[in-house]
C-alpha positions in Angstrom: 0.0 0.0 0.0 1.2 3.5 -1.0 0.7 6.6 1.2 1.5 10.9 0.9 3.1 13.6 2.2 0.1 15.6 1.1 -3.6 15.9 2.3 -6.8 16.6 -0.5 -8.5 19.6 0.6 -12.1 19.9 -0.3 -15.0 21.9 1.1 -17.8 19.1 2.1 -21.0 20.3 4.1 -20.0 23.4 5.2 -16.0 22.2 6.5 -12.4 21.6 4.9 -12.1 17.9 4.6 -8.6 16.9 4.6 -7.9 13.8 2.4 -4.6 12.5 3.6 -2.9 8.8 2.9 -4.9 8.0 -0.2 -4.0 6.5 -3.8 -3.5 8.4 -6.5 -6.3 6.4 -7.8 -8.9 6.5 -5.5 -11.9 7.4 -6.5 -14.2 9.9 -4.8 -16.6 7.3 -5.2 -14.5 4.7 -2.7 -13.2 7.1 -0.9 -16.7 8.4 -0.1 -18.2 4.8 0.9 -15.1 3.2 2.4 -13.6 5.7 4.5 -16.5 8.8 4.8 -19.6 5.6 5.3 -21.6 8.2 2.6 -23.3 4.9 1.4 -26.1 6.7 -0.2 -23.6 7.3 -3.6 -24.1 3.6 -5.5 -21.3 1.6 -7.6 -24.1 0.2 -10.5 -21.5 0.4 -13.4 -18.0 2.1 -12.7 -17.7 3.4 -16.1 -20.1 6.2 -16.0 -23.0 4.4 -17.8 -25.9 4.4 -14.8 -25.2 7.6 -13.1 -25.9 5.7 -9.7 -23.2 7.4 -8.7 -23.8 10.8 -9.1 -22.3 13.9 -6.9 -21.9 17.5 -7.2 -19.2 18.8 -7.5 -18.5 22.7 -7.3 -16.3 25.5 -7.7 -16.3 29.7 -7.8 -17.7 31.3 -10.6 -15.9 33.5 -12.8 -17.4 36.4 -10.8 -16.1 34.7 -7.3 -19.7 35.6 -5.9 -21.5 31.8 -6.4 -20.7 28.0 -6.6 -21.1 26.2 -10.4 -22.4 22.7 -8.9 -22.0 20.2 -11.9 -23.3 16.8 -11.4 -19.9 14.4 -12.1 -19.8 10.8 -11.9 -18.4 9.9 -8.5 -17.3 6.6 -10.0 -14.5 8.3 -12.7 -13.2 10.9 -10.9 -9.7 10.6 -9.2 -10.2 11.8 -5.3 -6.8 14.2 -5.7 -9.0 16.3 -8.4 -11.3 17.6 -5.9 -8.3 19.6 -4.5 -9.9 23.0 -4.0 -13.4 22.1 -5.0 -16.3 21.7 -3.1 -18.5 18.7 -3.1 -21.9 17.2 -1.9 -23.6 13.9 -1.6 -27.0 13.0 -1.5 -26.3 13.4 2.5 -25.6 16.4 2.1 -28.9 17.8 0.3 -31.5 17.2 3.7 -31.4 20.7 5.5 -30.2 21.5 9.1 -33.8 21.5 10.1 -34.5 18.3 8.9 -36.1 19.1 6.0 -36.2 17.4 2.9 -34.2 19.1 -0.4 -37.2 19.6 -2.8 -35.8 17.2 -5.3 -36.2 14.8 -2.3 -39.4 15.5 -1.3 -40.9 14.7 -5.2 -39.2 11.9 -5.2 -41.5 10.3 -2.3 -44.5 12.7 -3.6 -44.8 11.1 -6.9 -43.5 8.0 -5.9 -40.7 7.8 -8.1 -38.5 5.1 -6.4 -38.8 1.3 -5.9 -35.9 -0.4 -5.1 -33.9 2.3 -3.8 -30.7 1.7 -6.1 -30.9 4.5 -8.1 -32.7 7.0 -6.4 -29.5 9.4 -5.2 -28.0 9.6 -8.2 -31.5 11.0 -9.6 -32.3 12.8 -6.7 -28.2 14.7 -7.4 -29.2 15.0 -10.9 -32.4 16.7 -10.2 -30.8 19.1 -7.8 -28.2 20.1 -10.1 -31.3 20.7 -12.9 -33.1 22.8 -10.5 -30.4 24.7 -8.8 -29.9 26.3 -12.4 -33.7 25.8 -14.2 -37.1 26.8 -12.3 -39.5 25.4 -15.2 -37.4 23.3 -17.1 -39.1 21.4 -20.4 -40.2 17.9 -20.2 -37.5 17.6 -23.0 -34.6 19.4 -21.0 -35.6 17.2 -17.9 -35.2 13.7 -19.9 -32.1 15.2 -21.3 -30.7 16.4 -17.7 -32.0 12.5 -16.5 -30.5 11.0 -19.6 -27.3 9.5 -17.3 -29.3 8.1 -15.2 -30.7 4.8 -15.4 -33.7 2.6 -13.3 -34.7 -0.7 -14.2 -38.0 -1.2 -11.8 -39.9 2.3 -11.6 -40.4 3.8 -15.0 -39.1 7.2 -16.3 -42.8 8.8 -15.9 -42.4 9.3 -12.0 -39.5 10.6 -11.7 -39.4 13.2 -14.7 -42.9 14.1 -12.9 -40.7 14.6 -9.3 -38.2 16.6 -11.4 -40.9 18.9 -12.9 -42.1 19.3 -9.7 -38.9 19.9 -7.7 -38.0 22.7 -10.0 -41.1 24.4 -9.4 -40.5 24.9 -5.8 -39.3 28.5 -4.2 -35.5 29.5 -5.5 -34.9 29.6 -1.6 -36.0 25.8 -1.1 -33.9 24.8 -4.6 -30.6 26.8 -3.9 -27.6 25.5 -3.3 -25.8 28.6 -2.8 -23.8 28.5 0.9 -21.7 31.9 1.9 -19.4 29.7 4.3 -18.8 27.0 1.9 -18.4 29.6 -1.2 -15.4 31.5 1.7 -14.0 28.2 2.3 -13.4 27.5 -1.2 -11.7 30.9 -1.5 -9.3 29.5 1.5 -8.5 26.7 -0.1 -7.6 27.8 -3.8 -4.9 26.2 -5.1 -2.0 28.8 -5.9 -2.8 30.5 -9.0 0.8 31.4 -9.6 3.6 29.2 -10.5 6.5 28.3 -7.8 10.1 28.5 -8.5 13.0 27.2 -6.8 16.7 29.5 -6.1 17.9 28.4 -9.4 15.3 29.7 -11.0 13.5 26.8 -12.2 9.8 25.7 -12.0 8.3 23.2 -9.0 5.3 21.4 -9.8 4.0 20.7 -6.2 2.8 17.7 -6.3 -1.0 16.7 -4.7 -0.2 13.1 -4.1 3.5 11.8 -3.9 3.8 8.1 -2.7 6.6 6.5 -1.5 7.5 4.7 -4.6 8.2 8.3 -5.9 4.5 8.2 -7.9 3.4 11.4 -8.2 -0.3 13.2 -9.2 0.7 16.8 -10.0 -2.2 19.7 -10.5 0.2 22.1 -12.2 -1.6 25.8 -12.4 0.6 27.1 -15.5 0.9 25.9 -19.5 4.7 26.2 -18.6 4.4 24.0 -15.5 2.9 21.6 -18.0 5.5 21.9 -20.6 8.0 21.6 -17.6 6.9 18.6 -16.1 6.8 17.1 -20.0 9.9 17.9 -19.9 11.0 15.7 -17.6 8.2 13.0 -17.7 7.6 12.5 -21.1 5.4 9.4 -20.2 3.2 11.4 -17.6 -0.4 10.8 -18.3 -2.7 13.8 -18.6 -5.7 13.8 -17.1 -8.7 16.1 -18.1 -12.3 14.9 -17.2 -11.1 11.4 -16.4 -13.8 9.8 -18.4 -11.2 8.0 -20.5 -9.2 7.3 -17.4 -11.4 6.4 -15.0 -11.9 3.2 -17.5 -8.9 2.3 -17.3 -8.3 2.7 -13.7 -11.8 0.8 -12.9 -11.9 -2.1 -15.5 -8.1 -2.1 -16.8 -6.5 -1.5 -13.2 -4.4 1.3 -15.1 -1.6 3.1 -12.3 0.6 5.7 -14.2 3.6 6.2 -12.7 3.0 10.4 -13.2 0.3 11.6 -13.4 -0.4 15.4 -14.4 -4.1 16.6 -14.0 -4.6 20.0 -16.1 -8.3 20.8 -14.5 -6.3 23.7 -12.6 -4.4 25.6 -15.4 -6.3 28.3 -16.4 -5.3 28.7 -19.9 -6.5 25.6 -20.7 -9.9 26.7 -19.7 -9.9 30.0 -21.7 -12.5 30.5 -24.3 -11.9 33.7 -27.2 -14.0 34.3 -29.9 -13.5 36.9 -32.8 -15.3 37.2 -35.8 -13.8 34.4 -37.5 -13.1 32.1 -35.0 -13.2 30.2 -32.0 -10.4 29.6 -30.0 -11.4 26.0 -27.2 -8.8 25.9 -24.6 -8.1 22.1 -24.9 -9.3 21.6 -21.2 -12.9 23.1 -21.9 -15.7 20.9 -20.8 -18.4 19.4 -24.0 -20.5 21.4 -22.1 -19.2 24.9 -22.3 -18.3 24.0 -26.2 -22.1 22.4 -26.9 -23.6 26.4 -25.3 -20.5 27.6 -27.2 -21.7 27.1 -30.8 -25.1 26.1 -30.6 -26.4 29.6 -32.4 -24.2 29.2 -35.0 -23.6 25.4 -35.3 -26.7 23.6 -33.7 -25.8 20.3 -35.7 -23.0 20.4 -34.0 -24.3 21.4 -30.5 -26.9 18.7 -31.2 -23.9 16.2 -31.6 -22.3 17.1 -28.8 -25.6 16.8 -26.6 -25.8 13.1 -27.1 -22.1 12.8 -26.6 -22.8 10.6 -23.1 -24.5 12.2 -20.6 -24.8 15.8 -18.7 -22.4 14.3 -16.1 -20.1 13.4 -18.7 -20.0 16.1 -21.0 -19.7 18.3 -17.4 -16.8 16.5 -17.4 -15.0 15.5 -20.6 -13.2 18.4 -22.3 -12.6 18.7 -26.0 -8.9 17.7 -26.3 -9.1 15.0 -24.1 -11.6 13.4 -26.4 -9.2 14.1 -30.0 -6.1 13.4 -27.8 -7.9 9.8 -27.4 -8.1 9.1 -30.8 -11.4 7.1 -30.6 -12.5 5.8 -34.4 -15.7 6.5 -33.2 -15.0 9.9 -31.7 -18.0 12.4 -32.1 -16.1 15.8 -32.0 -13.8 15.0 -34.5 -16.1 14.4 -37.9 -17.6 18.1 -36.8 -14.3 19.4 -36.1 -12.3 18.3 -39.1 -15.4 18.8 -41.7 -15.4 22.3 -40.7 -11.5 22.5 -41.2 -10.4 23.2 -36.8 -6.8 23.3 -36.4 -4.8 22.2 -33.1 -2.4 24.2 -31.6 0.5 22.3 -29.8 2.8 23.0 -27.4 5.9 21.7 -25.9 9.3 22.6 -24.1 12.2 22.0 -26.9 15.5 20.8 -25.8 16.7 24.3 -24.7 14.3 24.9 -22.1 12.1 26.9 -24.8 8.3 26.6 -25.0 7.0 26.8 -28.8 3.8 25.6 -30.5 2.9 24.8 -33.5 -0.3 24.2 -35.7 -1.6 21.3 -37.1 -5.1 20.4 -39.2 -7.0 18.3 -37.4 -7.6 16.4 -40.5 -3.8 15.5 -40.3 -3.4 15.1 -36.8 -3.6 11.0 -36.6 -1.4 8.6 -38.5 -3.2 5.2 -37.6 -5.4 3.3 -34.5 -5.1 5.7 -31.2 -1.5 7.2 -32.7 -1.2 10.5 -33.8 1.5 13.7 -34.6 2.4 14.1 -30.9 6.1 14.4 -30.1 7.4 13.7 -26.2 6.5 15.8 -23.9 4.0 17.6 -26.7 0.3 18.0 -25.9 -2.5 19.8 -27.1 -3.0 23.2 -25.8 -6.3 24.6 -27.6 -8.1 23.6 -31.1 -9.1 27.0 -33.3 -12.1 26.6 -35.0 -12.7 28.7 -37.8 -17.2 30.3 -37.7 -19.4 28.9 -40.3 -19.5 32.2 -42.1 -21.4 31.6 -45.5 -20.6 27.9 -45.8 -23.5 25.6 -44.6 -22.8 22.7 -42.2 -24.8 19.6 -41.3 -24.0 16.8 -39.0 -25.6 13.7 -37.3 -24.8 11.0 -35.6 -26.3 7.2 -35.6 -26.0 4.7 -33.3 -28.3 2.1 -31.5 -29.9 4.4 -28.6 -30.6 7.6 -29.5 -29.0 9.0 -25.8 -26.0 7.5 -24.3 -24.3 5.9 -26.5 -21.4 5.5 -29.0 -21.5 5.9 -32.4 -22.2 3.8 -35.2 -21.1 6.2 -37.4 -21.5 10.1 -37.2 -21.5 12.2 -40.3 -20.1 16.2 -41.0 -20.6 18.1 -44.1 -19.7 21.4 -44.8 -19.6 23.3 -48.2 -20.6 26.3 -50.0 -23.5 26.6 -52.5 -22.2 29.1 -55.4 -24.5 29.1 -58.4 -26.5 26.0 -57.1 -23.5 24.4 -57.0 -21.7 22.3 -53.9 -18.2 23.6 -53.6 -15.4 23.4 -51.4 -17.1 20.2 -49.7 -15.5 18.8 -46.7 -16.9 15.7 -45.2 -15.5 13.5 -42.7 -16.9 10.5 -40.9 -16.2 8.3 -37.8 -16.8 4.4 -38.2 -15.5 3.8 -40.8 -11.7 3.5 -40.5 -9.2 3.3 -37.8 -9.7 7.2 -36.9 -11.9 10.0 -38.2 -11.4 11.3 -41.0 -12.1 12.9 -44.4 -13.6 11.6 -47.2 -12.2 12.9 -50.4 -13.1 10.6 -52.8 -16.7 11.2 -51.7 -16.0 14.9 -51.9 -14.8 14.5 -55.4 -18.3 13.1 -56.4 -19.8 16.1 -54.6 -17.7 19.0 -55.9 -19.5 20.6 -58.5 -22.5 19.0 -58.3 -26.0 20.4 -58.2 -27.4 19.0 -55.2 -30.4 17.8 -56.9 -28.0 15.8 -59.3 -26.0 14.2 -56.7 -26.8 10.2 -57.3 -26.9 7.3 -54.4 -25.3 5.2 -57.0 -22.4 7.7 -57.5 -22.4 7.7 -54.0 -22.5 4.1 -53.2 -19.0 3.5 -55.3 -17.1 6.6 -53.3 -17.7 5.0 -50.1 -17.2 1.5 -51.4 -13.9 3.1 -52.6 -13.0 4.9 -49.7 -13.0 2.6 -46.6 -12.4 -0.8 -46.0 -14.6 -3.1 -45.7 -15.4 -4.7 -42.0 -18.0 -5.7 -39.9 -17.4 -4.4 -36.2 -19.1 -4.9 -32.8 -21.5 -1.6 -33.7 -22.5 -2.2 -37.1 -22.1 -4.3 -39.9 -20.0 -2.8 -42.9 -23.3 -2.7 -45.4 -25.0 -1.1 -42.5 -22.4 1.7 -41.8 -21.9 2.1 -45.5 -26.1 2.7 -46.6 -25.8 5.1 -43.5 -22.6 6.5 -45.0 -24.5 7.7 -48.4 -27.9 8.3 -46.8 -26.5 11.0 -44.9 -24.9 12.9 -47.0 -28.5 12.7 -49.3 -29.9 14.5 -46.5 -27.3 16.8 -46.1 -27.6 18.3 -49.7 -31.6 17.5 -50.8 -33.9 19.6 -48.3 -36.8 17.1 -49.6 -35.0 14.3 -47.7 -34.5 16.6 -44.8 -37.2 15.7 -42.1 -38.6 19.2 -40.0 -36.3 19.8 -37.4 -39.1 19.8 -35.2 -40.1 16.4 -35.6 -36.3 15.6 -35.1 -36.9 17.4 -31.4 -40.0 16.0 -30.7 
């Protein structure tokens, strides 16, 4: 058994909990049963499927004057990344009066439990929906349920004890605390790098165990670079949905491990008039608010990217550092021509970056363009402008789940013609990708004129042919050309409201 030097620090019900003598790997989940006896938070899955598991997990605002309360899967998250956050259980929702929390109290009103399993993780979702939403949709409550699953008391109850839990007084629904909101401030992790009398940078480390494994939270890009430097086989960790996997079901233990969720330049978000530039640590869900006015194919992809605890989570270079085949940001991202920008210290002690098209970024299964120590410090991604863009994705359950295949197109229409087409797929070969000898088919072309026979050759020319666990190749490539028809003919375009409905 390993043990630290250093103790977690997170603000739980109102008090500093010190977290001292842990694993690296720890979840908060274990660490919350095993050692705190907050039994109420459920193991159903480990792998952020059920959202039995749920917690909240909060920090300061940008304006320092309120808590952001996200709901995160307990079961994913490393315990050393709550240093300097705040978090609650489902224990921690009943009032010092006794009262019930109101997402609580609709729960046993409209009798939306059975067996019990399940319940807190809904109960945390719900208080997370109404903390933020008094008279939320039916539609935005079964997308704020969709990570959580029952088996024994139906969906109707509980998205009526949701309804109804949102509906009560702000008062009753807050989860604003002044002491815990001051506690947090005392608690921030320095915001400045350290150096030691030779001038170089120390990366403190959260966790160091006596075997010399370390979890660092470094607060700079040039701590980041540093540490690179030196550990060019750290593993970054971002929202930990990738990891958390392979801690849980591959018993994964990094020797270094360097979690980013504290460098602020990795969170930054600037927009001009021609693009966006994502800091590469920016969670789905700040990109999905991000361009849903001017990309809502796009924000519509990235809504049934898991669940709301996941995309609260999972940031956008984690998921194109991860090189997934069936990665849902990429297709949108390369069809609409993003660039990364990396970064890395050289072997003079220099930090440079350099820019690379996404669409050139991987070289085979999970590999990619990344040298040691290199990593991924924001993707630019240029505004639609007069192109038009479409995108869907298709796989077996409409919410959480993983792709069969998901489709991008973007182009411009010039005389009624499709030009400058750029169309890229996951599903179909080791990593996504463009299409170009489908684009070559489409250049040119009236839309109209565009053929599914002429379209059935490209993608019989352009990927190989295999059958895989999601989809059979005949399946993915009917899919492949069916899309792209309703990309380019509005008749085959159903009403986007019936698509909502």
């Amino acid at each position: 058994m390993t043990s630290d030097h250093y103790a977690v620090r997170f603000v739980l019900d109102g008090q500093i909990h010190h977290a001292a003598g842990e694993r690296r790997t720890t979840t908060v989940l274990d660490y919350l049963r095993e050692k705190l006896q907050r039994t109420g938070t459920k193991e159903g899955c480990a792998e952020g499927d059920c959202g039995a598991c749920v917690v909240l997990v909060g920090q300061a605002d940008a304006s320092g004057h309120r808590i952001d309360w996200k709901p995160v899967n307990s079961c994913m998250q490393m315990l050393p990344t709550l240093d300097g956050k705040a978090l609650k259980t489902v224990e921690s929702l009943k009032r010092a009066d006794g009262t019930l929390h109101p997402a609580q109290e609709a729960m046993v009103q409209c009798h939306g439990t059975q067996c019990g399993f399940c319940t807190p993780g809904f109960v945390m979702s719900m208080a997370a929906l109404a903390e933020r939403n008094s008279a939320p949709t039916r539609a935005q409550v079964n997308d704020a349920l969709s990570g959580n699953l029952c088996r024994c008391t139906g969906y109707r109850p509980i998205v009526d004890a949701a309804l109804q839990a949102c509906a009560a007084p702000a008062e009753a629904r807050s989860l604003q605390d002044a002491r815990e909101l001051a506690l947090l401030k005392e608690i921030a992790r320095p915001a400045k790098p350290s150096y030691n009398l030779d001038g170089d940078l120390i990366v403190q480390p959260v966790v160091r165990t006596r075997k010399g494994n370390e979890f660092v939270s470094p607060s700079s890009l040039a701590e980041v670079a540093a540490y690179l430097a030196e550990h060019p086989d750290a593993y970054l960790l971002a929202g930990s949905t990738e990891f958390g996997l392979a801690v849980n079901k591959r018993y994964e233990r990094p020797a270094s491990i360097v979690y980013l969720g504290g460098v602020a330049e990795l969170q930054r978000i600037d927009e001009t008039a021609a693009d966006w530039r994502i800091g590469a640590a920016v969670a789905l869900d700040r990109v999905e608010a991000l361009v849903a006015k001017d990309l809502p194919d796009f924000a519509e992809v990235l809504r049934r990217f898991g669940s709301p605890p996941i995309r609260a989570t999972a940031t956008l270079g984690g998921n194109i550092a991860n090189g997934s085949p069936i990665g849902d940001s990429m297709p949108c991202l390369i069809a609409l021509g993003a660039k990364l920008v990396l970064h890395r210290r050289n072997a003079k002690g220099k930090d440079e970056t350099r820019r690379v098209a996404l669409e050139s970024f991987y070289t085979g299964l999970k590999s990619n363009v990344l040298q040691p120590g290199e990593f991924i410090e924001a993707i630019e991604l240029p505004r639609p402008g007069a192109r038009q863009f479409r995108a869907h994705k298709i796989s077996k359950r409409f919410e959480q789940d993983i792709s069969a295949t998901c489709a991008a197109m973007s182009w411009k229409l010039d005389g009624g013609k499709l030009r400058d087409v750029r169309l890229a797929y996951n599903g179909l070969s080791p990593f996504p990708a463009r299409a170009p000898k489908i684009e070559a088919v489409l250049e040119g072309q009236a839309p109209a004129d565009v053929s599914a026979e002429a379209l059935d050759a490209a993608v019989s020319a352009s990927f190989t042919h295999r059958d895989g666990l999601r989809a059979t190749w005949a399946y993915r490539a009917l899919v492949a050309r069916n899309l792209v028809l309703r990309f380019v003919q509005p008749a085959l375009q159903p009403e986007r409201q019936t698509l909502e409905a």
